[in-house]
N, C-alpha and C positions, 0 to 999 in steps of 0.2 A: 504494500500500500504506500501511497505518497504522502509526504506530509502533510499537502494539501486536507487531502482525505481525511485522516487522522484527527486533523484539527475540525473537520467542517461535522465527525462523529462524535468528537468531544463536544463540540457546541450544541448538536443537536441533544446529545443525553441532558447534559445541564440544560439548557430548556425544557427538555421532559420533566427536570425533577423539581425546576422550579415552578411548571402547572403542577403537578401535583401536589406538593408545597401547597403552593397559594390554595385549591381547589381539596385536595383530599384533611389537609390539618385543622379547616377548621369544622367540617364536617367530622372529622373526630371527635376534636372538641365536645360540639354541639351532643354527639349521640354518649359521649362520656358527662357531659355536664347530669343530660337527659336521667340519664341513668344515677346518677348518684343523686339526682334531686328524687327519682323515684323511689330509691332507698332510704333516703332522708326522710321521705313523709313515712313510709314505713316504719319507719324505727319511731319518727315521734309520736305517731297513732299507737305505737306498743308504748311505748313511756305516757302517753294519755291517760292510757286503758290503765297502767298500774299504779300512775298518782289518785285519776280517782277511787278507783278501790282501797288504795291504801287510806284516802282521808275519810272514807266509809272508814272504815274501821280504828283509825285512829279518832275518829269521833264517839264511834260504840263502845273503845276499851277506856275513853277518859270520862263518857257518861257525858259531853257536851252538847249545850241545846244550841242546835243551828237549823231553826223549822225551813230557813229560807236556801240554803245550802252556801251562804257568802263566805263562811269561814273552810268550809271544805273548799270554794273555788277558790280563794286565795291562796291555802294551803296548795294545792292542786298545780295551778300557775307558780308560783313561787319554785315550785320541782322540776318541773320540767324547762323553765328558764335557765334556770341554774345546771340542770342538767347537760341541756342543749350548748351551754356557751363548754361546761366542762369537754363536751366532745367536740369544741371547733364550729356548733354549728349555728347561726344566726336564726333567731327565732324573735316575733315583736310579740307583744301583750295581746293584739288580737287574733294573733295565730294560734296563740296557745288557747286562748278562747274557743274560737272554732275547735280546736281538737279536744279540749275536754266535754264544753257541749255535743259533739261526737258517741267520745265515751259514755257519757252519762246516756246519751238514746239508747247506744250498743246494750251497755249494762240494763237497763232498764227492759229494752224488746227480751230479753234474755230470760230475766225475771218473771217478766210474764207470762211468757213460753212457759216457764217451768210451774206456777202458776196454775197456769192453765191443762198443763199434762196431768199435776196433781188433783185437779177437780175431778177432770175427766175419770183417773183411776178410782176417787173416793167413790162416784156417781155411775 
């Protein structure tokens, strides 16, 4: 081969790599971001689901009157913020909102499923 050649397959490779560069990295990015934001709601919906059970039952073992459930939500919020920053991960006050109200539907359909199964068997 000439050096002409040589040179004119070099330049064409480094242009290949720099389309794909530009075109394939940030589409990575994108479908890695994707993915880690969809494990991140995942994992906060399981830390939801276990703050509010836990402030159920830290409410039951202290015997505290919270008819309106403010002290369990703040409890609640207060965990999973602190949780969320301890694992790196950005969470606001109404995120954690939405995911405990979440839990508490979860928990609650749950309850009445079961509930409901026990009627069924007594009846």
């Amino acid at each position: 081969m000439t050096p002409e050649k040589l040179e004119l397959i070099s330049t064409l490779i480094k242009a290949a790599m720099m389309i794909v560069t530009i075109i394939v990295a940030p589409a990575l990015r994108s479908w890695l971001k994707a993915h880690a934001d969809e494990k991140a709601v995942k994992t906060m919906t399981q830390w939801a689901d276990i703050a509010v059970k836990a402030a159920e039952q830290i409410k039951d073992a202290m015997n505290v009157q919270d008819p309106d459930g403010a002290r369990r939500k703040a409890w609640a919020q207060k965990w999973i913020i602190e949780t969320a920053r301890k694992m790196k991960v950005e969470i606001t006050i109404e995120q954690a909102d939405m995911l405990i109200e979440a839990a508490v539907m979860d928990n609650n359909d749950w309850w009445h499923e079961k509930v409901k199964i026990a009627k069924a068997e007594e009846g």
